[in-house]
N, C-alpha and C positions, 0 to 999 in steps of 0.2 A: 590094502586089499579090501577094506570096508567101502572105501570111497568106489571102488571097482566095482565090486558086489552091486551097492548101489546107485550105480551108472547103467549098471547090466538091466536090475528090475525095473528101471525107470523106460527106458529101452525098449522092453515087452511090453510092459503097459501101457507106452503112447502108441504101439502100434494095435491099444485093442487086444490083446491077448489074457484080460485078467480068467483067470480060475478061481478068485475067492473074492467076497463081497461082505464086508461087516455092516450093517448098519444100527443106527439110534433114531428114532421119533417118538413124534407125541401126537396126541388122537384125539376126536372130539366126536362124542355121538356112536360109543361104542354099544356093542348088543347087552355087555353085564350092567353098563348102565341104563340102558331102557328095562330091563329084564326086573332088577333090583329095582327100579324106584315105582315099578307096577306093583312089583308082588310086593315087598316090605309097605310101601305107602296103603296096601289095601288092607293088611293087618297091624300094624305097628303103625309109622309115624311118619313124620315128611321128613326129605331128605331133605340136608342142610347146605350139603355140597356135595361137588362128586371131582375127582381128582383123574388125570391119566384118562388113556393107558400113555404110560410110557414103554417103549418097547425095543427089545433089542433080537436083530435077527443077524443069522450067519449064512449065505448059500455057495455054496459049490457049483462051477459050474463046468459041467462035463464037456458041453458044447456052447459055440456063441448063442443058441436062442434060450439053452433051457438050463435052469438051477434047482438044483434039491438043498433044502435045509429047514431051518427051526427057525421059528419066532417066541420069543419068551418077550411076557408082559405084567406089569403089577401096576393098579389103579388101586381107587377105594371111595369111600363115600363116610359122612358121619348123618347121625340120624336125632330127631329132635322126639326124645320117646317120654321122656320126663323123666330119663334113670339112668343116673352114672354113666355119659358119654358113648352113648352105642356107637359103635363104626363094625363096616367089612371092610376086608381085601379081600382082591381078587387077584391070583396067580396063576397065568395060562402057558402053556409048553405047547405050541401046536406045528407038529413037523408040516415040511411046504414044499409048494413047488413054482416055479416062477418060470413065463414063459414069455421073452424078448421077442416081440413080435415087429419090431423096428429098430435096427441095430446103426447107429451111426458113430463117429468119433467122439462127440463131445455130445451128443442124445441119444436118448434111448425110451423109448415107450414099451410097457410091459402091460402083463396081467399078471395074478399069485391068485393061492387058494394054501388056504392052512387048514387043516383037520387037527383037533388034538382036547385037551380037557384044560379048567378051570378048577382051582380049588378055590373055593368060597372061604372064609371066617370071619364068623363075625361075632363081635365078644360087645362088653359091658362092664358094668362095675360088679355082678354079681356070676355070669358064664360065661363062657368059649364054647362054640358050636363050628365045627366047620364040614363042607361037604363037596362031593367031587360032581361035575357035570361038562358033560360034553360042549366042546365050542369051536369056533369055525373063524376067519376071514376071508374074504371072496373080495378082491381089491381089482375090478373091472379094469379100470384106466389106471394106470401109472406112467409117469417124464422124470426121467433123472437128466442133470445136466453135470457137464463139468469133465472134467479130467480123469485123475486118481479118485481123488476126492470130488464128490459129485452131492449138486442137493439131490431133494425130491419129494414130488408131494403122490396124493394118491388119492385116489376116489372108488367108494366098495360098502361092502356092510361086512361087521360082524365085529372081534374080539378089537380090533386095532382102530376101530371107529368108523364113520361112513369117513372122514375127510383126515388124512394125516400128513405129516410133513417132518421132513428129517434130511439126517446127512449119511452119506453111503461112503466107505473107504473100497476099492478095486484093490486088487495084488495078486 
């Protein structure tokens, strides 16, 4: 019966019928990192490195062009301040919406836009500070390829970086 089951979802899904979309990427040229290395570098110190975002999203999709869901992401940075290993993270939840504006078998070109908040902390050897601020992705172009399992990269501004790239699961 499992093997049936899945014969059956295999089925729907090469004919293009997915409703749910997982994905995982990584990002380069996010907004917390240009954000943090202005404001910290003008008062405190220079940054050492900056990590992420790694990021993980979930969409539903009600119709073939459009999907609603969340993007959850955590990056960080460590900072050269002269005092007990300063680092942030940064953790973003920012609900979305995704709109397939080219729909093929095996491609797919899209746009997304995330509205939602960051929590900042950033700690030391002597406090923990952390604090909540509004944040966004606006991911212009996007090409997934593939099957089930589909890549994808992605060109935008905001929480998930200007350029990111990752692997998408359909079901």
């Amino acid at each position: 019966m499992v093997v049936a089951a899945m014969m059956a979802a295999v089925s729907v899904n090469a004919q293009g019928e997915w409703k749910n979309e997982v994905s995982i990427a990584y990002g380069a040229g996010s907004s917390t990192d240009l954000i943090s290395s202005i404001y910290k570098g003008m008062f405190t110190g220079k940054q050492l490195n900056y990590w992420g975002p790694v990021s993980l999203e979930y969409f539903y999709r009600p119709s073939e062009k459009l999907g609603i869901g969340v993007i959850g992401t955590i990056s960080g940075c460590k900072w050269d301040e002269g005092k007990g290993d300063p680092k942030s993270t940064f953790y973003s939840v920012l609900p979305a919406i995704k709109y397939n504006w080219k729909v093929r078998e095996h491609v797919s070109m899209y746009s997304k836009l995330g509205l939602g908040l960051t929590i900042a902390s950033d700690s030391d050897a002597l406090e923990k500070n952390s604090s909540t601020v509004f944040n966004f992705q606006a991911s212009f172009f996007g090409i997934e390829f593939g099957s089930a399992f589909r890549g994808f990269a992605e060109l935008g501004f905001g929480e998930q970086g200007v350029i990111l790239a990752g692997l998408r699961y359909k079901f």
